[in-house]
SEKE-929751 format. One line per field, with one value per residue: residue number from 1; y negated, x, z negated of N, C-alpha, C in turn. Coordinates in steps of 0.1 Angstrom, whole numbers. Layout:
N
seq (NUM | ...)
nyy (Y | ...)
nxx (X | ...)
nzz (Z | ...)
cayy (Y | ...)
caxx (X | ...)
cazz (Z | ...)
cyy (Y | ...)
cxx (X | ...)
czz (Z | ...)
This chain:
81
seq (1 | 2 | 3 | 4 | 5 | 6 | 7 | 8 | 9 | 10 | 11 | 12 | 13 | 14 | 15 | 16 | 17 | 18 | 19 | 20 | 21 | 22 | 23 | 24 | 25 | 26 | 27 | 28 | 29 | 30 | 31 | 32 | 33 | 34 | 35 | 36 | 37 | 38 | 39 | 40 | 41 | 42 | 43 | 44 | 45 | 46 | 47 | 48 | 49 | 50 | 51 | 52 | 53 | 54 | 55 | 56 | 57 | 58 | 59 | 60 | 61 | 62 | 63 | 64 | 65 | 66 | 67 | 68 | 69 | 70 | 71 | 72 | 73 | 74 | 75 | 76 | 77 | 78 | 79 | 80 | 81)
nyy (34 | 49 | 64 | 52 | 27 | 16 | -7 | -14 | -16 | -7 | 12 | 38 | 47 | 58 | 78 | 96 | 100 | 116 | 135 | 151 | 146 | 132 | 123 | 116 | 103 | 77 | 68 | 60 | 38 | 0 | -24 | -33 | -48 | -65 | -84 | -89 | -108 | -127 | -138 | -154 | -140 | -119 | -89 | -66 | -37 | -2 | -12 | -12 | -27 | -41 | -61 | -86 | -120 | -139 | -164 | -178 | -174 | -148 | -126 | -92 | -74 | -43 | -28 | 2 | 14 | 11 | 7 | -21 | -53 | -81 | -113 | -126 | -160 | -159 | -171 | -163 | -128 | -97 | -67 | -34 | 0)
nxx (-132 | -100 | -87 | -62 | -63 | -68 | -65 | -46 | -47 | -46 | -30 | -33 | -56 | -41 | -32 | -49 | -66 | -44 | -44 | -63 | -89 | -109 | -141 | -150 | -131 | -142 | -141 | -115 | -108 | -97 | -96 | -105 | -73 | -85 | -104 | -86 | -70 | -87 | -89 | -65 | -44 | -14 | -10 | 13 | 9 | 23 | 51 | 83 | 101 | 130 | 151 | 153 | 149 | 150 | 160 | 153 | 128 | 121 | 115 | 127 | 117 | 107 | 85 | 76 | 64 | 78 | 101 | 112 | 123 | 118 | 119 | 106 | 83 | 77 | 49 | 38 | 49 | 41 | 46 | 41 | 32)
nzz (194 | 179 | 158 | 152 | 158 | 140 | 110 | 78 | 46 | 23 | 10 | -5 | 10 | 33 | 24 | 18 | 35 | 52 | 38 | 35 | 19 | 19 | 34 | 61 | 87 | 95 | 63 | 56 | 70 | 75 | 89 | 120 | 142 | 159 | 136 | 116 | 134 | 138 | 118 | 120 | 118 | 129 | 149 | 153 | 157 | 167 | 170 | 155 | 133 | 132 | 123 | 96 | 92 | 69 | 66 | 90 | 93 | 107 | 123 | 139 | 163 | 175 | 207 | 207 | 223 | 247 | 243 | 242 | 227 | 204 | 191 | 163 | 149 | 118 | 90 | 68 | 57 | 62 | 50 | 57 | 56)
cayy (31 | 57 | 57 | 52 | 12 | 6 | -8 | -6 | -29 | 2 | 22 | 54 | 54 | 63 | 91 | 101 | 106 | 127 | 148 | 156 | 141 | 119 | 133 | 112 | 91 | 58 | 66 | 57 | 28 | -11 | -35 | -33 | -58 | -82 | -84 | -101 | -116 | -136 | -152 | -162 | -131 | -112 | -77 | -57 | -19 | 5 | -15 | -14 | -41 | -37 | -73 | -93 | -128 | -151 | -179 | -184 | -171 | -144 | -106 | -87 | -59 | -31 | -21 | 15 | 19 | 6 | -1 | -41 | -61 | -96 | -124 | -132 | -161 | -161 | -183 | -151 | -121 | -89 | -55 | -26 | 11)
caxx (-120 | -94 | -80 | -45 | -64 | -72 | -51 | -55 | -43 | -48 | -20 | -41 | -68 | -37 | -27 | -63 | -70 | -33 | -43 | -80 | -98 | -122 | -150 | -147 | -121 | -146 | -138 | -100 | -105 | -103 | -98 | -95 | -67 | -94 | -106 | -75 | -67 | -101 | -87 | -52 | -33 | -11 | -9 | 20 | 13 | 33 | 63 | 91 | 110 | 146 | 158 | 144 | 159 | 141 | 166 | 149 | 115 | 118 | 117 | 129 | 107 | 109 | 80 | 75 | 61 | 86 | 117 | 119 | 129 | 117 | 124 | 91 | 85 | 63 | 51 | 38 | 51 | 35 | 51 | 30 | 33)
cazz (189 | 178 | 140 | 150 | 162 | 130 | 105 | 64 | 35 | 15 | 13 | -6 | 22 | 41 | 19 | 10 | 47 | 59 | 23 | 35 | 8 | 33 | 46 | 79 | 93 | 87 | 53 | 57 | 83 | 65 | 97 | 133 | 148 | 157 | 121 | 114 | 144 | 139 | 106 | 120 | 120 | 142 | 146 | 160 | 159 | 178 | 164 | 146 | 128 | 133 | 115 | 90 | 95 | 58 | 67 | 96 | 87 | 117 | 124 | 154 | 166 | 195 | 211 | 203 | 236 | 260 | 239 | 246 | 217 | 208 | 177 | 164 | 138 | 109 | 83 | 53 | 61 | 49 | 59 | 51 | 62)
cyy (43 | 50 | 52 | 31 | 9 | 8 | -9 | -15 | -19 | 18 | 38 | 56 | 64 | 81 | 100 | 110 | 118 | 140 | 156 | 156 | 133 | 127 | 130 | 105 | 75 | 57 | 55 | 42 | 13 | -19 | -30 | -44 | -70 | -90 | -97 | -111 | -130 | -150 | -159 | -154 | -127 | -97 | -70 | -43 | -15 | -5 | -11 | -22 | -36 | -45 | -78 | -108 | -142 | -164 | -185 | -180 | -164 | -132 | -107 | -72 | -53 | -27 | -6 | 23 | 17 | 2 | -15 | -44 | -78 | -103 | -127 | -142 | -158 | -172 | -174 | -142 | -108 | -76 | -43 | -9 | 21)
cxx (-114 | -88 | -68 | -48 | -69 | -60 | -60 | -44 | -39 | -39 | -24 | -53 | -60 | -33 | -38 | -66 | -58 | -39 | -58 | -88 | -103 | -127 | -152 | -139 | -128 | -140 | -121 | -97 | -110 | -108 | -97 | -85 | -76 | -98 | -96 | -68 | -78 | -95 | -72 | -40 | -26 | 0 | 2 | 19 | 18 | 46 | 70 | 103 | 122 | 157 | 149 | 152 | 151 | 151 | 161 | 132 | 113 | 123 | 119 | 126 | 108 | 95 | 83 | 71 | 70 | 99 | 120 | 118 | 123 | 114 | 107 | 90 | 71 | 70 | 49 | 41 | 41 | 33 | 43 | 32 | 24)
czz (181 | 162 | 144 | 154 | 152 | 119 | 90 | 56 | 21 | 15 | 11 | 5 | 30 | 40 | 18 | 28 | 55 | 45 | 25 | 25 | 16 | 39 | 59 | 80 | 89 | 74 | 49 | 63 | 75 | 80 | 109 | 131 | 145 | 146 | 119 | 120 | 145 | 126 | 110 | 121 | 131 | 137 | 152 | 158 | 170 | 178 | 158 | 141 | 125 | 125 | 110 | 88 | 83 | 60 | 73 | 97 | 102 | 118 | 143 | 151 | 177 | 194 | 211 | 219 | 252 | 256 | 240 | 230 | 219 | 192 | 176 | 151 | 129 | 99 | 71 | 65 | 50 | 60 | 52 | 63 | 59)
């Protein structure tokens, strides 16, 4: 698994690791996908959320890889860069 498939809760791992303070990449890496996909989550990387729609408890996101577009709902949201 490649760093860019793992995902991180921890916004300074992310900085710690672009700054070269980490002596390896494990250092930086919290979750894969599946991790949180196991407790109920769902993961979109290679996204980007384009609307945020809290009336209807629903985000619209483009594939990063192919440009499509699609309404997704949630129940928490939790946007994180």
């Amino acid at each position: 698994m490649k760093l860019a498939d793992f995902i991180s809760f921890m916004s300074c791992g992310m900085q710690l690791y672009l700054g070269n303070k980490v002596t390896a990449e494990d250092d930086a890496r919290n979750f894969a996908p599946e991790d949180v996909e196991k407790k109920g989550g769902h993961v979109y990387a290679n996204h980007e959320v384009t609307a945020i729609h809290p009336e209807h408890k629903t985000v619209t996101v483009k594939a990063l890889t192919n440009n499509s577009e699609e309404e997704v709902q949630y129940g928490k949201l939790i946007l994180s860069q």
